[in-house]
C-alpha positions in Angstrom: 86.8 112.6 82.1 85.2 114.9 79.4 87.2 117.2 77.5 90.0 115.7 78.2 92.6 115.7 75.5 96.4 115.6 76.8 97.7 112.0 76.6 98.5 109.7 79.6 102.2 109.5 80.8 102.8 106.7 82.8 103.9 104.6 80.3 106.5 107.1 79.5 107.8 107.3 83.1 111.2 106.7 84.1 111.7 102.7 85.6 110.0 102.2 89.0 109.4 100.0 91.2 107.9 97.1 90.0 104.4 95.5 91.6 105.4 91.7 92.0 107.3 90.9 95.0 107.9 94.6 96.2 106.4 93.7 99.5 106.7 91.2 101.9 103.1 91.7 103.1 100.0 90.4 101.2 98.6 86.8 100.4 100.2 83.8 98.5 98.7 81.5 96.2 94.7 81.3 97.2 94.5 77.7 97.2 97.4 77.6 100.1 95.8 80.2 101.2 92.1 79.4 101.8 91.9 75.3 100.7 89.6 76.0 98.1 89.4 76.5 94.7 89.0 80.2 93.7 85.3 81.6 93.4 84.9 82.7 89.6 84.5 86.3 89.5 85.7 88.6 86.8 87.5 91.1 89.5 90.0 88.1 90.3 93.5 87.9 88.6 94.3 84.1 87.6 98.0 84.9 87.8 97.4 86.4 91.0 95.4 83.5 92.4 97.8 81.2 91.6 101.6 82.4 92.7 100.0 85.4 95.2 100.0 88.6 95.6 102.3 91.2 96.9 101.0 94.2 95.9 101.2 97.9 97.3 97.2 97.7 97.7 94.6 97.0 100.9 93.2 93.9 101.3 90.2 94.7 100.0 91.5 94.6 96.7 93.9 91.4 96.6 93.8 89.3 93.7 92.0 92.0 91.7 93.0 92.9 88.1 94.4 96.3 88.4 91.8 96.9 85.4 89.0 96.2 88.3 90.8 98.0 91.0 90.6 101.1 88.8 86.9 100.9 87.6 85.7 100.3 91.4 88.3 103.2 92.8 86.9 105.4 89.6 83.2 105.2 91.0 83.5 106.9 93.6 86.2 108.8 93.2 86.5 112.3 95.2 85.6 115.4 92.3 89.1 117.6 92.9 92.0 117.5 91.0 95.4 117.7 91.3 97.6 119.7 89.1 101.8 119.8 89.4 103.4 122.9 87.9 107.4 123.2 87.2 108.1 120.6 89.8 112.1 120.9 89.5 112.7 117.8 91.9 110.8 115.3 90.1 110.8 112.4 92.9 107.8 115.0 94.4 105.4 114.3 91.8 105.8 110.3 92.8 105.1 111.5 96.4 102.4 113.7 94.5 100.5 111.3 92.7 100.9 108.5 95.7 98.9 110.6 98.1 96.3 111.4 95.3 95.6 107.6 95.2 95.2 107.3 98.7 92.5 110.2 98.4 90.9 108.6 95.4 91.7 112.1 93.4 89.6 112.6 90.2 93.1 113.0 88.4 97.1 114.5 88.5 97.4 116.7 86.1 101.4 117.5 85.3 102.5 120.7 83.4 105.6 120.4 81.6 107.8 117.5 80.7 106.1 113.6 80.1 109.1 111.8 81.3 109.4 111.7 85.4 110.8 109.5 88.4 108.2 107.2 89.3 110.0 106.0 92.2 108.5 108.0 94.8 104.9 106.8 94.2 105.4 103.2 94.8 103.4 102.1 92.3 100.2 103.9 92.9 100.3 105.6 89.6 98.9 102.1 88.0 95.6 102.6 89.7 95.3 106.9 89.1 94.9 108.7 86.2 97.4 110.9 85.3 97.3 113.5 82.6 100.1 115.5 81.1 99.3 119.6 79.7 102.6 120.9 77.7 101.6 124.5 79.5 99.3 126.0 82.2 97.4 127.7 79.6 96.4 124.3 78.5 95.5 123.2 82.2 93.1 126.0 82.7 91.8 125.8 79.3 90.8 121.9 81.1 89.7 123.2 84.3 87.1 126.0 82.8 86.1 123.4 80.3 85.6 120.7 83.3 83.9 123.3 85.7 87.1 123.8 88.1 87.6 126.3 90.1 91.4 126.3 90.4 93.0 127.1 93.8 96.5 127.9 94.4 98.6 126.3 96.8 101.7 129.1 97.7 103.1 131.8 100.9 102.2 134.3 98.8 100.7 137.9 100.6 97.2 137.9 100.0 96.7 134.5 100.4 93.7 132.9 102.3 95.2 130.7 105.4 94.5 127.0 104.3 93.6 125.8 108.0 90.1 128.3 107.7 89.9 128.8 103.8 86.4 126.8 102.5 87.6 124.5 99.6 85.2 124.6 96.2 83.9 121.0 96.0 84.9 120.6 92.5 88.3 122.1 92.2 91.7 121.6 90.6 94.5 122.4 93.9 97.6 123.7 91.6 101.1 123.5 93.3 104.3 124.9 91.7 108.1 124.1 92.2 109.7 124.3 95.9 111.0 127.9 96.3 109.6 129.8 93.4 106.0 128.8 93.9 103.6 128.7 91.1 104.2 130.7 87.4 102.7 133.9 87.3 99.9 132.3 85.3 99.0 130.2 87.4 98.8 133.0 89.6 96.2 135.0 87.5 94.6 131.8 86.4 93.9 130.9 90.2 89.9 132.2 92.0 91.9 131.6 95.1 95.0 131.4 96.3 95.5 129.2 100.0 98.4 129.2 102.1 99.8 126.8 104.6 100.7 128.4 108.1 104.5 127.6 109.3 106.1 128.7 112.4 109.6 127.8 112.1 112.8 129.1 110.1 112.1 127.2 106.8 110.8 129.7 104.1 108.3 126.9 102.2 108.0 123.3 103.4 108.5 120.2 100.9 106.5 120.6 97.5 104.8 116.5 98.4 104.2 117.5 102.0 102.0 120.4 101.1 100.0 118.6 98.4 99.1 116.1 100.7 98.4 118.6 103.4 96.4 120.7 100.6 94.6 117.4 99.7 93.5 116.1 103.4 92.2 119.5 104.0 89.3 119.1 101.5 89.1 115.5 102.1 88.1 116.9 105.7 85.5 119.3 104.2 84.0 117.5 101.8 85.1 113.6 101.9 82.0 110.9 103.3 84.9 109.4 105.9 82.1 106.6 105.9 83.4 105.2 102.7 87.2 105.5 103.7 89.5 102.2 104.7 
């Protein structure tokens, strides 16, 4: 991504999950799989080929380097981005950043500390990029620089209902901490603010839930469903 500057964190991440044996689905070795010796293509893991693999990914991609998973997901992936401000339960940015895999986000972008839970994303934060800002002014410095339009995600008055709201194709979907919603930054920061319509006692549902609601929304405006699993 151009103009990109803050560093990568998952490295830094708290202990997760780890990919080998995490699952009882996928394939074993390929020879006791298929027979045959392994075709040579550069996408295939040797390790993988030869004790199998269990990983948290669809078939499509078994036996794949996660280097080669990440190039093909990074060609076509979806031109919105994801950015997490103030999250104070941390185990929502795992169920953040899971559900931006699934939708082949451009990125997650996460304001504030570098160090989170990575248990909630099962993994998936391997195969997305994941960028860290100390501050929001430094993630809408990056979205004007990258041609964003940011839209807030908050039960704010004055906010556009999500479920008829148009989604900007190239956009950066901003979500703030359970209860006290997004800074006031943010706030000023934001073209448009979208909220998501309840009709129960709660005041705000789960921070994850509404990303991923947030995130299937433009998928249905703008996503080619053609290319999906």
């Amino acid at each position: 991504m151009a103009g990109v500057s803050s560093a990568p964190i998952s490295d830094e991440a708290l202990p997760g999950p780890t990919e080998w044996g995490e699952h009882p689905h996928g394939v074993g070795p390929w020879l006791a799989e298929f027979g045959t010796e392994p075709p040579l293509d550069p996408h295939l893991d040797p390790e993988l080929l030869a004790h199998g693999d269990r990983r948290n990914v669809v078939d499509a991609y078994r036996y794949w380097t996660r280097e080669a998973i990440v190039a093909d997901i990074d060609r076509r992936r979806h031109p919105f981005h994801v950015a997490i401000e103030n999250f104070g339960h941390d185990a929502n940015i795992g169920t953040v950043v899971r559900t931006a895999n699934a939708f082949a986000a451009a990125a997650v972008h996460i304001v504030g500390r570098k160090r989170w839970n990575r248990r909630g994303a099962m993994v998936t934060d391997r195969y997305q990029h994941i960028v860290h800002h100390s501050d929001t002014d430094s993630l809408l410095a990056f979205a004007a620089a990258e041609g964003l339009t940011v839209v807030a995600v908050d039960n704010v008055p004055g906010s556009v209902p999500l479920e008829t709201a148009r989604l900007p194709r190239d956009c950066l979907l901003l979500f703030g901490q359970e209860g006290p919603g997004v800074t006031e930054a943010a706030k000023q920061g934001a073209v448009l603010t979208v909220s998501i319509a309840q009709f129960g006692s709660t005041r705000s549902i789960n921070a994850g839930v509404a990303a991923g609601i947030a995130m299937h929304s433009w998928i249905a405006q703008h996503a080619d469903l053609t290319t999906a699993w």
